[in-house]
N, C-alpha and C positions, 0 to 999 in steps of 0.2 A: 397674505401673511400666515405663517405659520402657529398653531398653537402647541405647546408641548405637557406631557402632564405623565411625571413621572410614579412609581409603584415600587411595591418590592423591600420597601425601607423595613428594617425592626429592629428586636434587640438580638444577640447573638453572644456566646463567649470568643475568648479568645483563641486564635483558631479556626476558628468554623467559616462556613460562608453564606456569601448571601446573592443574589441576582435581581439587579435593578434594569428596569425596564421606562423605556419614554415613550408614549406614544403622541402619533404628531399625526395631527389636521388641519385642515383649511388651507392648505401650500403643496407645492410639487416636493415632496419630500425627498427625492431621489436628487435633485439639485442643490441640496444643501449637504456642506460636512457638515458632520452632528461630534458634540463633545458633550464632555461631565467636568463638573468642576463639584467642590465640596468648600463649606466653611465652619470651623469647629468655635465653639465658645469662646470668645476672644478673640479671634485669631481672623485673618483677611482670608477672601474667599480664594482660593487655589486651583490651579488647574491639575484634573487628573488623566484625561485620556480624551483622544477627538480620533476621526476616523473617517475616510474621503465618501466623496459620492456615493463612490462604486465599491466601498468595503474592503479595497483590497490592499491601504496603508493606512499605517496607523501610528499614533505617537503616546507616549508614554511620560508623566513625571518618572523620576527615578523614585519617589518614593516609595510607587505600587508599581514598577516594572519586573516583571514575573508572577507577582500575586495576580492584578485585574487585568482581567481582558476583555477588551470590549469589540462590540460584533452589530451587525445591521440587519435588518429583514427589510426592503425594498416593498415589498409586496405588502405586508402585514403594516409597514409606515411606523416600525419601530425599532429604536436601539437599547443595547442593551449593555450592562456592566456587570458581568461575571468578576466576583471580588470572592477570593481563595485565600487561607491564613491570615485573616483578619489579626488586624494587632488593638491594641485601645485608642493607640492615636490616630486610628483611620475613623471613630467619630467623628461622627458629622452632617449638617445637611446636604446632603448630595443634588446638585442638580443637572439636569439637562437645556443644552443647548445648542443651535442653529449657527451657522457661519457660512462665510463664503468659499473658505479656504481652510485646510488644517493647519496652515502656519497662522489664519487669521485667527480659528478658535483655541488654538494653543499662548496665542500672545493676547488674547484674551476680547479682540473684538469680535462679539457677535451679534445679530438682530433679531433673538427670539431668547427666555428664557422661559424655564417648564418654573412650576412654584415649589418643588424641593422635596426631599424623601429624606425622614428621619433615619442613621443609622448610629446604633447603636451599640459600642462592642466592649463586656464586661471582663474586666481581669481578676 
C-alpha cells in the first residue's frame, strides 16, 4: 500500500502561483495513476487533475484547464501540481491520490489518499 503526503500548500494573492507536490512510499508508485482533487469550505470534494503511469496523458476539470498542470517524477516517487493564475475560488484543501486508472481517479475511485495541503488564495 501506498502512502501519500502532500507539501507546498499556502497563502498566495490572486494571481500568483503556487506548486504542490505528493510524495509517495511504501508502494510501486510507477503502477499507479496519481490525481489531486480539492474541497473548499462547504463545498464537496472535487476532482482537479490525474495523470497515467507513465506521465504522458492527462485530464483536466475545466475549471483549472490552462491554469494547473500537473507532472510526475518516477524516480523521485512524486507528483506534482503546478497551479498558475490563481483565482479565490481555487481555495482549498488540495489533496493527493492513487488509482488504478485515470478514468478511475477522475470518476473519483481511488485506494490511497495523502491528508491535504492547505491553499489559500486572497482577493
Amino acid at each position: 500500500q501506498v502512502q501519500l503526503v502532500e507539501s507546498g500548500g499556502g497563502l498566495v494573492q490572486a494571481g500568483g502561483s503556487l506548486r504542490l507536490s505528493c510524495a509517495a512510499s511504501g508502494g510501486t508508485f510507477r503502477n499507479y495513476a496519481m490525481g489531486w482533487f480539492r474541497q473548499a469550505p462547504g463545498k464537496e470534494r472535487e476532482f482537479v487533475a490525474a495523470i497515467t503511469w507513465s506521465g504522458y496523458i492527462t485530464s483536466y476539470a475545466d475549471s483549472v484547464k490552462g491554469r494547473f498542470t500537473i507532472s510526475r517524477d518516477n524516480v523521485q516517487n512524486t507528483v506534482y501540481l503546478q497551479m498558475n493564475s490563481l483565482k479565490p475560488e481555487d481555495t482549498a484543501v488540495y489533496y493527493c491520490a492513487s488509482g488504478a486508472s485515470v478514468a478511475a481517479v477522475v470518476g473519483g475511485t481511488v485506494g490511497n489518499w495523502g491528508q491535504g495541503t492547505q491553499v489559500t488564495v486572497s482577493s
